[in-house]
VOPAGU-2260 file (C-alpha; in pm, 1 decimal, decimal comma):
REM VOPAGU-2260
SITE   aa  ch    i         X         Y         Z
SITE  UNK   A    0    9786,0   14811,6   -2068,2
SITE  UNK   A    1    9503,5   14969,2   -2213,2
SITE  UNK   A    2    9497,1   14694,9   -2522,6
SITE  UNK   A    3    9435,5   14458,4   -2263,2
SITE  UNK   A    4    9180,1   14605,6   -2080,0
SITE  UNK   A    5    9010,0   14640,1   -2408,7
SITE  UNK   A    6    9077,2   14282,6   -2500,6
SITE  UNK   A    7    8927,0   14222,5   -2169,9
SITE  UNK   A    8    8571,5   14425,7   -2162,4
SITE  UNK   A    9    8549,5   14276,5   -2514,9
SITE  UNK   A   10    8595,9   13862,3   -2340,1
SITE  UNK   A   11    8342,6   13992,1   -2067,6
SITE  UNK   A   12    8075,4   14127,1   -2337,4
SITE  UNK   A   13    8110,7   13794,7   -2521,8
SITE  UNK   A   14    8096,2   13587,9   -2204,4
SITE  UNK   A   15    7822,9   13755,4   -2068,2
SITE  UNK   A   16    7627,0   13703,3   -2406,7
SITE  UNK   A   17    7660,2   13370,9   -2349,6
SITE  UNK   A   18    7576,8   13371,1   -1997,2
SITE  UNK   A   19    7253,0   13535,5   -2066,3
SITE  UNK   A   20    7168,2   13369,2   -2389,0
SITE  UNK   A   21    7166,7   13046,2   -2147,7
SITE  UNK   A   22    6948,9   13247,3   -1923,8
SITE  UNK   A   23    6689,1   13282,6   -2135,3
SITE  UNK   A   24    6683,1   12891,9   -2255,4
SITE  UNK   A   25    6607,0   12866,5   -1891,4
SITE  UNK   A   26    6342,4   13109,6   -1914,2
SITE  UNK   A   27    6520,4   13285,4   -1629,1
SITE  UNK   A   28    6400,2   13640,9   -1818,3
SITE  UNK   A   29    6419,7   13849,4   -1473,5
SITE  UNK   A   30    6790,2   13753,0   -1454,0
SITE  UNK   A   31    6854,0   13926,7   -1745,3
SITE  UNK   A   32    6619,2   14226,1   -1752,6
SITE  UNK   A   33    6816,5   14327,2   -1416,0
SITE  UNK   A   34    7156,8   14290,0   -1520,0
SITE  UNK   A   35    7171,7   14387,8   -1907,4
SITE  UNK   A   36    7063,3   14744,0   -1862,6
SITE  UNK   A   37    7381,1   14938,5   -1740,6
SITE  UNK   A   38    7587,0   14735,5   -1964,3
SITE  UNK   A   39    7317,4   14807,0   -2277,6
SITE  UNK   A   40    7387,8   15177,8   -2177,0
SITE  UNK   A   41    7736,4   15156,6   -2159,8
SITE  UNK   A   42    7826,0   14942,9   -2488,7
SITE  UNK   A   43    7512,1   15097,8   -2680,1
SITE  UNK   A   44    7642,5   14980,3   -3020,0
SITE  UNK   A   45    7664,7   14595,9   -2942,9
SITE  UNK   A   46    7330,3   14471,8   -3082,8
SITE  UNK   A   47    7339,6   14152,2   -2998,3
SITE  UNK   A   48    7333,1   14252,1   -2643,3
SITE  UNK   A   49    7038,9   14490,0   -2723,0
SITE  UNK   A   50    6864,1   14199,8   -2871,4
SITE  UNK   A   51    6892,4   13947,0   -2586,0
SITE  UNK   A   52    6771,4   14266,9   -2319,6
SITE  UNK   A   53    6451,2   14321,8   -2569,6
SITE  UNK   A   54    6372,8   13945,3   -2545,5
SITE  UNK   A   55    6420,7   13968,6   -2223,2
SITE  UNK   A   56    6149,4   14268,2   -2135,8
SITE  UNK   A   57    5911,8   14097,5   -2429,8
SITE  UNK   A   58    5915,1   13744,1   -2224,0
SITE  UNK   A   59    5830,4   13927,5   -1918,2
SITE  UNK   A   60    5542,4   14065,6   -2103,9
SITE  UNK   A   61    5698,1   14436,7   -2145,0
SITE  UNK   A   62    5704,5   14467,5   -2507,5
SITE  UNK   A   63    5617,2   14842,3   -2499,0
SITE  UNK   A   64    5961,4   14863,9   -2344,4
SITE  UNK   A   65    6169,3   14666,6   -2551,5
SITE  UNK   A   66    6039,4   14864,3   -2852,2
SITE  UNK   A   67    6127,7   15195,7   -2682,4
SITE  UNK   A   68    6472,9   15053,2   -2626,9
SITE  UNK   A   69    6490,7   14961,2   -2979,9
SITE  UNK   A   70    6356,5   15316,6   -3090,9
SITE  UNK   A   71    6547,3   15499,5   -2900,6
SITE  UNK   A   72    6873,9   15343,7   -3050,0
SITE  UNK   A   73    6739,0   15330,4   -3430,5
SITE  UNK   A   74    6628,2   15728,0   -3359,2
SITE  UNK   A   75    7049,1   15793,6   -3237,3
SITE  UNK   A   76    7166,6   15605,3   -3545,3
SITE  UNK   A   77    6960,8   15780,9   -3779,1
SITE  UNK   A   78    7070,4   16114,4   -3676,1
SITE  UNK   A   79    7424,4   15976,2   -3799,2
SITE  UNK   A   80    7324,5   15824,8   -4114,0
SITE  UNK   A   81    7266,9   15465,5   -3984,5
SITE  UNK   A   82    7025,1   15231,0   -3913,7
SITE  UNK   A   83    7014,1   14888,1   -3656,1
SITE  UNK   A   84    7164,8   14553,0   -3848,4
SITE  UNK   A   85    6914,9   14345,7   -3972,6
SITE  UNK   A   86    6883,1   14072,2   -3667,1
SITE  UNK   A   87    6753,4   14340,3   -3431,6
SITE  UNK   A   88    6537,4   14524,9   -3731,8
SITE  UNK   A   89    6351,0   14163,9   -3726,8
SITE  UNK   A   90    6373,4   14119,1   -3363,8
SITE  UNK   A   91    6134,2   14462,2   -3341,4
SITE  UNK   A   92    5938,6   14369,6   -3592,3
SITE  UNK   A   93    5870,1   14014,4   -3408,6
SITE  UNK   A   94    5766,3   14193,8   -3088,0
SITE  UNK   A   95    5569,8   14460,8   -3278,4
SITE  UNK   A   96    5379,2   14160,6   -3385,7
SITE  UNK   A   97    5303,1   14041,7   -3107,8
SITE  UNK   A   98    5481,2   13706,3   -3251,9
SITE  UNK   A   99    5446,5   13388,4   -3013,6
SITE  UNK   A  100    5782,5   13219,9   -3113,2
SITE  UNK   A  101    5949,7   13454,0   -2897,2
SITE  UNK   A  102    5812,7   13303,3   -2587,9
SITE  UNK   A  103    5912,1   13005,8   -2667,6
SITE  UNK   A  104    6146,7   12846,2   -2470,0
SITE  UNK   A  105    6310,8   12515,8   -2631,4
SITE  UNK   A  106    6466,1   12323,6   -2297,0
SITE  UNK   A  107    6673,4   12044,0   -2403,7
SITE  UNK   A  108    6716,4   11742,6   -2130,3
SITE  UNK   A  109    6895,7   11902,2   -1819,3
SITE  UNK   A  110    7248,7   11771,0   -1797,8
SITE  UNK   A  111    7310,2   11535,9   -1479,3
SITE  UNK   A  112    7551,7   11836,6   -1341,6
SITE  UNK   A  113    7213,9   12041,3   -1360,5
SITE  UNK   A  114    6952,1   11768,6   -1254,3
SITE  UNK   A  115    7208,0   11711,9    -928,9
SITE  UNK   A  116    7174,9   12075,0    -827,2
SITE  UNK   A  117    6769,5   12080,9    -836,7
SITE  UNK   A  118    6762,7   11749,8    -641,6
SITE  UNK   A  119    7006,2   11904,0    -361,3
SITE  UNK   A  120    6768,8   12164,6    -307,3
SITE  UNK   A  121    6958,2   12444,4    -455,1
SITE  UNK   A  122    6888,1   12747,9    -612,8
SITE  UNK   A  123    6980,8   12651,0   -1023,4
SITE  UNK   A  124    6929,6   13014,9   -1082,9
SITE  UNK   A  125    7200,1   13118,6    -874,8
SITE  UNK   A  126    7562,8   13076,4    -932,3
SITE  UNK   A  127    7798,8   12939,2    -688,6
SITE  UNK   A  128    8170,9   12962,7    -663,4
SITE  UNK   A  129    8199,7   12649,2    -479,5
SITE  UNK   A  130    8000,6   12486,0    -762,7
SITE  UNK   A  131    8257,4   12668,1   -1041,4
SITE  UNK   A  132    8540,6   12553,3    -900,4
SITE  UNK   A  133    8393,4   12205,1    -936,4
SITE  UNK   A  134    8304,5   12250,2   -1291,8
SITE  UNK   A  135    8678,2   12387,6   -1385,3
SITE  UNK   A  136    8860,1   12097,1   -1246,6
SITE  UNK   A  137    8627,7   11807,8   -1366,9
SITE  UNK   A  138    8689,4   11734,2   -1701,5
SITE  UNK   A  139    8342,9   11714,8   -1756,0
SITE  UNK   A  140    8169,9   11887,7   -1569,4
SITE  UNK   A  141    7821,4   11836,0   -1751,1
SITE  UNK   A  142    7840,8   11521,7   -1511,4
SITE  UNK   A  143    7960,7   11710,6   -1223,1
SITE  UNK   A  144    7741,1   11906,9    -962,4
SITE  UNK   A  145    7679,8   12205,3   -1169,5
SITE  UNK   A  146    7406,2   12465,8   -1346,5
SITE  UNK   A  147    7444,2   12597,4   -1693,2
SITE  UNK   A  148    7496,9   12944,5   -1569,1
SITE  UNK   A  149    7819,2   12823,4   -1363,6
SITE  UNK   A  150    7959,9   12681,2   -1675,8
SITE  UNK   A  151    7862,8   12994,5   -1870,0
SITE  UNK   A  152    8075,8   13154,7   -1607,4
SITE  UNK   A  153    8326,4   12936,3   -1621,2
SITE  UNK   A  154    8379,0   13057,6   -1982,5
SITE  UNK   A  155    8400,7   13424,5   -1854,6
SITE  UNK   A  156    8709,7   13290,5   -1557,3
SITE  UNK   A  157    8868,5   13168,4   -1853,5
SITE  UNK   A  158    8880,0   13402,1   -2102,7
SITE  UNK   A  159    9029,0   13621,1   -1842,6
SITE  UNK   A  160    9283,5   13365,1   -1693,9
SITE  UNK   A  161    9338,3   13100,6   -1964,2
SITE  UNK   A  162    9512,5   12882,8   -1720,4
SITE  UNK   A  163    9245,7   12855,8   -1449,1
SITE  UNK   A  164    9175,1   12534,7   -1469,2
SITE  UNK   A  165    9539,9   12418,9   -1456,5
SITE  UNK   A  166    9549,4   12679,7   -1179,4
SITE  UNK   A  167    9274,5   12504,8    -976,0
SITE  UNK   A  168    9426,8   12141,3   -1055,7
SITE  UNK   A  169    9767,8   12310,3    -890,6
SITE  UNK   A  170    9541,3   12353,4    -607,0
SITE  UNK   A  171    9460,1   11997,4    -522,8
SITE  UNK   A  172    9783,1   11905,4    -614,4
SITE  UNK   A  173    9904,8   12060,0    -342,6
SITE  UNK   A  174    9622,1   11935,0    -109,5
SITE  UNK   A  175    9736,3   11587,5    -197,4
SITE  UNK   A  176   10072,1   11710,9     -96,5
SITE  UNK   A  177    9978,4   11881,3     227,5
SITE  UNK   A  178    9831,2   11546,1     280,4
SITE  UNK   A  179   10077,1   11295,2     210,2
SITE  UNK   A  180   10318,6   11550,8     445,8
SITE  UNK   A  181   10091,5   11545,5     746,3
SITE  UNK   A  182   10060,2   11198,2     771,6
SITE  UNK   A  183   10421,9   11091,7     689,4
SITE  UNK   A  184   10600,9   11376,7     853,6
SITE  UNK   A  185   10409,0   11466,1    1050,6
SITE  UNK   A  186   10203,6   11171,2    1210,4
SITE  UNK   A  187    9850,5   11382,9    1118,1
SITE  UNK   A  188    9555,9   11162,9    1027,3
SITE  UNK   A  189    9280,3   11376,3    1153,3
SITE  UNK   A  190    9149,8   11610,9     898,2
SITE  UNK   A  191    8891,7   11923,4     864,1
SITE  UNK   A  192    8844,2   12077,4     513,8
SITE  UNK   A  193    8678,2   12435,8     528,5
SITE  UNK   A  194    8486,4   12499,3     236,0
SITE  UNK   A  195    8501,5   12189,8      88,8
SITE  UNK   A  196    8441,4   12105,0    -305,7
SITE  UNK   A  197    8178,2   11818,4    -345,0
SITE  UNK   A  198    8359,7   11491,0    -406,1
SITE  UNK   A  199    8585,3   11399,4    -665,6
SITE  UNK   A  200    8898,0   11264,3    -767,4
SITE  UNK   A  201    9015,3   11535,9    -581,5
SITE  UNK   A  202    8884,0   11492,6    -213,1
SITE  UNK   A  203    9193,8   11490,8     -12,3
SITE  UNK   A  204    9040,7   11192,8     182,3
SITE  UNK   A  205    9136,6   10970,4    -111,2
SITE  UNK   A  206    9508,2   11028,2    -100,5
SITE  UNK   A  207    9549,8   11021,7     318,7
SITE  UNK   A  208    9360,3   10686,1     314,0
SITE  UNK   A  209    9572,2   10574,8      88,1
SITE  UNK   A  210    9869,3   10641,6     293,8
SITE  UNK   A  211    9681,4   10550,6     648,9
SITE  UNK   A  212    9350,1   10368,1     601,3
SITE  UNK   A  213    9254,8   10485,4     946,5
SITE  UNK   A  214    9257,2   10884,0     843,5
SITE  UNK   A  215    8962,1   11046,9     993,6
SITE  UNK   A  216    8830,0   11334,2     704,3
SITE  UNK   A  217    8599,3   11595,1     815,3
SITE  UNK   A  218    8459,3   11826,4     467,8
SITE  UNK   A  219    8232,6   12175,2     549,9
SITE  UNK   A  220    8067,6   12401,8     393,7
SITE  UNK   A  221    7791,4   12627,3     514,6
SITE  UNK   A  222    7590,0   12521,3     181,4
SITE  UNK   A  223    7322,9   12331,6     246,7
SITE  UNK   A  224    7253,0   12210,0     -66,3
SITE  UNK   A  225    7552,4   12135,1    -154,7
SITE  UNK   A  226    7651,6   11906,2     138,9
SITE  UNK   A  227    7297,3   11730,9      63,6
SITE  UNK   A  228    7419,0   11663,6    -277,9
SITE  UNK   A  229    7776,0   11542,9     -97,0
SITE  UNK   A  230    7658,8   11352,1     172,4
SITE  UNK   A  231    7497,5   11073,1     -27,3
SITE  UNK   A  232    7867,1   11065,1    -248,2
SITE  UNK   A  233    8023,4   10972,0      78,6
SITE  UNK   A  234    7809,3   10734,9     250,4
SITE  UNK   A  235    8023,3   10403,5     181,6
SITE  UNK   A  236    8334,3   10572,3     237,1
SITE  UNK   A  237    8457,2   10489,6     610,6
SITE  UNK   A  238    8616,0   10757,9     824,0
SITE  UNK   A  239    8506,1   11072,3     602,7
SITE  UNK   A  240    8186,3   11309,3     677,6
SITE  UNK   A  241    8053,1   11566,5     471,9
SITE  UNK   A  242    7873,8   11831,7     712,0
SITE  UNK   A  243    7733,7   12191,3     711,2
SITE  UNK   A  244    7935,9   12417,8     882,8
SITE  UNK   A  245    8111,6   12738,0     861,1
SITE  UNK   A  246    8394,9   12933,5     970,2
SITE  UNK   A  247    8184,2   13226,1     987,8
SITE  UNK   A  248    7995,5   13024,9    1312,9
SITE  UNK   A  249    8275,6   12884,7    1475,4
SITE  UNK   A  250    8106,3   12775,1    1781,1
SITE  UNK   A  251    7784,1   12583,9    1596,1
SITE  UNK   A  252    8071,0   12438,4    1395,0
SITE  UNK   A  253    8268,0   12331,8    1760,9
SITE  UNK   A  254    7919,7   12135,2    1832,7
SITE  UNK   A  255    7883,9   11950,4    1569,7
SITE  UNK   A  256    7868,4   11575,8    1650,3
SITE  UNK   A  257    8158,9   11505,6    1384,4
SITE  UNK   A  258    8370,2   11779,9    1472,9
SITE  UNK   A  259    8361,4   11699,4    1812,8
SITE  UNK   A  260    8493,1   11344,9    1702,8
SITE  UNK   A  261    8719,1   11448,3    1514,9
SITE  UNK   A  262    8873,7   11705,4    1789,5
SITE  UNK   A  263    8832,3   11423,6    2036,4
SITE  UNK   A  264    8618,5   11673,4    2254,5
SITE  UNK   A  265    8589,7   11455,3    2509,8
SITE  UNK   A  266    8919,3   11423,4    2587,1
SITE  UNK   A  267    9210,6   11592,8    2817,3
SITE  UNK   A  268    9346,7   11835,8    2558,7
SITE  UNK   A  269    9679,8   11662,3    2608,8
SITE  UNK   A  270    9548,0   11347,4    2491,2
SITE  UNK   A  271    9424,9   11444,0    2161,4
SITE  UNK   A  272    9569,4   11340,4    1849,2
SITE  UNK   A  273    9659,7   11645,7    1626,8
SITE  UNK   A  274    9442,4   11748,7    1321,6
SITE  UNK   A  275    9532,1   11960,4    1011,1
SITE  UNK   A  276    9300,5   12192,2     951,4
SITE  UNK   A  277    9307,9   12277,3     545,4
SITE  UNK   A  278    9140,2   12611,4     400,6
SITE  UNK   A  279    9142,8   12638,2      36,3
SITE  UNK   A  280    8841,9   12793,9     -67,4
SITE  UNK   A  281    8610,1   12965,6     214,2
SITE  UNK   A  282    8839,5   13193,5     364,0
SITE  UNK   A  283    8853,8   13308,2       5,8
SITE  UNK   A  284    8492,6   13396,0      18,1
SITE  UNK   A  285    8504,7   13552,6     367,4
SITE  UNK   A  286    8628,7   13918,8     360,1
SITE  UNK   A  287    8837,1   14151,2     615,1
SITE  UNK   A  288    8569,4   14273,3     755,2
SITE  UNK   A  289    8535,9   13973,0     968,8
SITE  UNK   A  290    8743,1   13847,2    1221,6
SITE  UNK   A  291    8943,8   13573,1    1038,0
SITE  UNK   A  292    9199,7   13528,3    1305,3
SITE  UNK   A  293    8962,5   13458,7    1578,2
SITE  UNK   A  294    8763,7   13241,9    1382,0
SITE  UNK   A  295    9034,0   13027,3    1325,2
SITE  UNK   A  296    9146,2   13080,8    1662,5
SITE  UNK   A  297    8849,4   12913,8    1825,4
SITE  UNK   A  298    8927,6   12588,9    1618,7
SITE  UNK   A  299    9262,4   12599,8    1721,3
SITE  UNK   A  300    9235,0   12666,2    2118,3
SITE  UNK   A  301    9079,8   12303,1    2050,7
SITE  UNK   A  302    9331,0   12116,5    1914,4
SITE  UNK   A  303    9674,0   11981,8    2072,0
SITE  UNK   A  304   10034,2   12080,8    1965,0
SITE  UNK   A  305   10167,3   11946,9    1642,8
SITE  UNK   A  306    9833,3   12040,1    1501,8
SITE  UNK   A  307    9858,7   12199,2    1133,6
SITE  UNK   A  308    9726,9   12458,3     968,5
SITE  UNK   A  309    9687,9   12547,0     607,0
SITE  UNK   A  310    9583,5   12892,3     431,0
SITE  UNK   A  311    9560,7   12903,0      45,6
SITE  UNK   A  312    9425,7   13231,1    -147,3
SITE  UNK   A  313    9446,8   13419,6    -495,3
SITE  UNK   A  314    9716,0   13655,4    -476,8
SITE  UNK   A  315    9712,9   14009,5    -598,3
SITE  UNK   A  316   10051,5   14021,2    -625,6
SITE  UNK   A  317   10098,7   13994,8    -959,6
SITE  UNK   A  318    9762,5   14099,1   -1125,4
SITE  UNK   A  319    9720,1   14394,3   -1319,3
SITE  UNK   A  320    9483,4   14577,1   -1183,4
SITE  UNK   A  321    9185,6   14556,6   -1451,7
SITE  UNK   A  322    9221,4   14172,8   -1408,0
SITE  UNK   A  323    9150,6   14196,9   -1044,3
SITE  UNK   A  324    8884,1   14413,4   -1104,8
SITE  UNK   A  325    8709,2   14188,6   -1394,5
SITE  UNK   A  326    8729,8   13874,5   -1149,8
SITE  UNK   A  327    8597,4   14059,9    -893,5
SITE  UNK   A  328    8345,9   14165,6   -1145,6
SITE  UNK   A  329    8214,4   13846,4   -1242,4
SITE  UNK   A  330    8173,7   13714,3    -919,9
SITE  UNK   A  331    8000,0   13973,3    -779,1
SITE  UNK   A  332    7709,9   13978,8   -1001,1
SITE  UNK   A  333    7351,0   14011,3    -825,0
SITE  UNK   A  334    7326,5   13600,9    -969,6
SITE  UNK   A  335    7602,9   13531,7    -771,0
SITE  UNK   A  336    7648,2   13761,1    -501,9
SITE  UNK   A  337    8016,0   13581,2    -353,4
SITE  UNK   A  338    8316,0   13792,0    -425,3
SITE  UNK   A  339    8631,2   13618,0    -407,7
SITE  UNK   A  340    8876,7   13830,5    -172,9
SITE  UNK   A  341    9255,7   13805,0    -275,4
SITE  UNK   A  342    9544,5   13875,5      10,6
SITE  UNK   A  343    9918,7   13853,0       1,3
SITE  UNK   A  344   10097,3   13577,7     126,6
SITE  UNK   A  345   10205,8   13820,4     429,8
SITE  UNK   A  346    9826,9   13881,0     495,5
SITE  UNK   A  347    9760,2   13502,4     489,2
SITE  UNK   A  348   10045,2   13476,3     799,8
SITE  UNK   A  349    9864,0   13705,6     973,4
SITE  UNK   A  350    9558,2   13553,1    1030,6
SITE  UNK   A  351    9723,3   13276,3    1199,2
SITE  UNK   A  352    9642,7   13216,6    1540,2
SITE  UNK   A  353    9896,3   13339,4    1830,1
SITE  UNK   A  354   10166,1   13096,6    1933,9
SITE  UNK   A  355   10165,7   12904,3    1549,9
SITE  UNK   A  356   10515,7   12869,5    1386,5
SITE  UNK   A  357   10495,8   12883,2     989,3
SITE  UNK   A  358   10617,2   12580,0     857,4
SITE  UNK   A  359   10894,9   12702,6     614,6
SITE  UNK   A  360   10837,6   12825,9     311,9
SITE  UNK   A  361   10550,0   12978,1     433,8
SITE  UNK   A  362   10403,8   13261,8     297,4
SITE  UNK   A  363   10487,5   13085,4     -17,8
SITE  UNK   A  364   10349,8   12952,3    -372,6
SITE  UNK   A  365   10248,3   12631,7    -295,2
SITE  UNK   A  366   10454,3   12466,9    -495,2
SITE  UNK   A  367   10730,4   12557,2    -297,9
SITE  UNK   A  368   10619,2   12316,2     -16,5
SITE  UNK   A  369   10723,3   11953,7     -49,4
SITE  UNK   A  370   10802,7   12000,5    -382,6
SITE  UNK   A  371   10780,5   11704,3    -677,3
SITE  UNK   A  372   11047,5   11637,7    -873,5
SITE  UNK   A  373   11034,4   11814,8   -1230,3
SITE  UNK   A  374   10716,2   12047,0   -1101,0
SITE  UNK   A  375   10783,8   12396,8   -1026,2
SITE  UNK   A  376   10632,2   12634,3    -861,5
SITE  UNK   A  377   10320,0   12879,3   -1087,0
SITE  UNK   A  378   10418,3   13191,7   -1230,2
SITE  UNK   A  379   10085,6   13293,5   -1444,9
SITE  UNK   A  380    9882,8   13537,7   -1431,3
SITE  UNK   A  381    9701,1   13493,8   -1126,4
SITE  UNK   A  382    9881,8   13309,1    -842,3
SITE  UNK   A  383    9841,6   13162,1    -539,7
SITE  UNK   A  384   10001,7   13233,9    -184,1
SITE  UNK   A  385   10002,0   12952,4      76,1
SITE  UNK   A  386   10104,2   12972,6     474,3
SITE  UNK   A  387   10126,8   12631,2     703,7
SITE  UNK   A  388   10179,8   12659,2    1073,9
SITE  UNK   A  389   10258,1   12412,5    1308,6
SITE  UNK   A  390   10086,6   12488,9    1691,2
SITE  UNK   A  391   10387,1   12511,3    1918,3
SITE  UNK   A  392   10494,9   12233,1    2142,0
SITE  UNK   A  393   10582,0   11983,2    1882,5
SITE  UNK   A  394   10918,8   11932,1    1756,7
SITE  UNK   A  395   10939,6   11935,2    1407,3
SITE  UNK   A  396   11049,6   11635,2    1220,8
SITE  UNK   A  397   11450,0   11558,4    1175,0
């Protein structure tokens, strides 16, 4: 245990190298001059880190206190018989010098991932989980909906779950199950995705139209930018919305003109059609401290029986404990201020609403529901729980 949670902070250190070396080529120098400095203190003998915190203060015109972070480390070694490697001997020398090369910032042509995220609106210093997730499934995500810093931090996921991205494409595998199962078994072709991805080959709208042309696909999420990149992607694509909305404001959400289509609003509650309502991602983002159950709840005093819902979350089950704490870690940077919340599949049943039956084999990897033959179910390193409940009243097909 303790190898690997030094195999670990060593990943991190090199990730987060990376991450801020791709700060700075975005001149983004405050980024780094805030979160460097406890982990300068902490791994004191990793110059390269050093270096990139003294470019850092130098870029932000605080060259007097990049050298005393340089001196003060030289001065230490010294009293041991050392002296600083030869990069960061330079480096001081450069700032001592006042030299102009280190301001310069060299910006190769954004990406399209990168160019999409300034034209939504968004933030491209700030990270987004949503935006991650993205980047890990698409094969290339440089042509995705993406900033260099999520792909930087993509790297760190990685190096601490090697199969995250096969992790993630389990994900909307099962999606596409969950899918295929509400509208054969089922007779579902209303949908409402919480937390939706921007879309991909992965929407889930692309696999129930092909089933039922007529299926009716709601997407949220409560960034804006993000559904202004998404809304756009959608526009020829009949029967699906993309709309800002949010579990965490259930009753703006029950107002929204699409939602209210989609629930049939204006209808006897007895002569609604059902809907499946499909969390992957935001309940993931969303912690105790809230009231989860009567969030979802609300949605589903709305809908009629043989109505569907679907939980999926990281589990803690089967992490080690400096894993958990690492993810948490890198998601709860001040760049990216989500943290990703994990809950056991007995957690995930409880924040079901009152008078649901789980679907068998809920709480349950997902690949344990409507399985595919010669797939089974993910035992890595960081797993996933799912629940499905059915709202009473509806008998279950034969």
């Amino acid at each position: 245990m303790d190898a690997l949670a030094a195999n670990l902070h060593t990943e991190r250190l090199q990730a987060v190298e990376q991450q801020a070396e791709v700060q700075l080529q975005l001149g983004l120098h405050n980024q780094v001059t805030t979160g460097l400095p406890p982990l300068v203190q902490q791994f004191w003998r990793r110059e390269h880190l050093r270096g990139l915190l003294m470019t850092a203060l130098y870029r932000e015109q605080r060259g007097p206190d990049a050298l005393i972070l340089y001196g003060r480390y030289r001065d230490h070694l010294r009293r041991t018989g050392g002296e600083p490697g030869p990069a960061l001997q330079r480096l001081a020398m450069q700032i001592s010098a006042n030299d102009a090369s280190l301001l310069e910032v060299d910006l190769p042509p954004l990406p399209h991932a990168d160019q999409a995220v300034i034209a939504s609106g968004a933030d491209p210093g700030r990270q987004s989980i949503a935006r991650m997730c993205a980047a890990i499934i698409t094969d290339t995500p440089t042509s995705g909906y993406s900033t260099a810093l999520d792909r930087a931090s993509c790297i760190t996921d990685t190096t601490l779950v090697d199969r995250l991205r096969g992790l993630e494409v389990d994900n909307v595998e099962f999606g596409n199950r969950l899918a295929r199962a509400c509208v054969i078994h089922y007779d579902i072709t209303r949908f409402l995705e919480l937390g939706a991805l921007p879309p991909a080959w992965y929407s889930l709208h692309k696999v129930a139209q092909l089933i039922r042309p007529d299926a009716h696909v709601v997407y949220a999420n409560r960034d804006s930018a993000l559904v202004s990149h998404s809304r756009p992607r959608l526009a020829v694509e009949d029967g699906v919305e993309f709309i800002e909305g949010s579990l965490l404001d259930t009753r703006r959400l029950l107002h929204e003109p699409a939602i209210r289509a989609l629930f049939q609003l204006d209808k006897p509650q007895d002569e609604r059609a059902p809907v499946a309502i499909i969390d992957r991602h935001e309940l993931n983002t969303i912690s105790d401290a809230h009231d989860l159950k009567g969030m979802y709840g609300a949605l589903a005093a709305q809908l009629p029986a043989g109505s569907l819902i679907s939980l999926t979350g990281p589990s803690p089950e089967s992490l080690a404990p400096q894993v958990n704490e690492h993810i948490t870690e890198i998601f709860g940077t001040q760049s990216a201020p989500e943290v990703v919340h994990f809950r056991t599949g007995q957690r995930l049943a409880e924040l079901l609403p009152d008078g649901w039956q789980l679907v068998p084999p809920s709480p349950s990897d997902p690949f344990n529901f409507w399985p595919e033959p010669g797939r089974a179910g993910t035992h890595d390193l960081w797993r996933q729980n799912s629940v499905v409940a059915i709202k009473a009243g509806h008998r279950p097909p034969e």
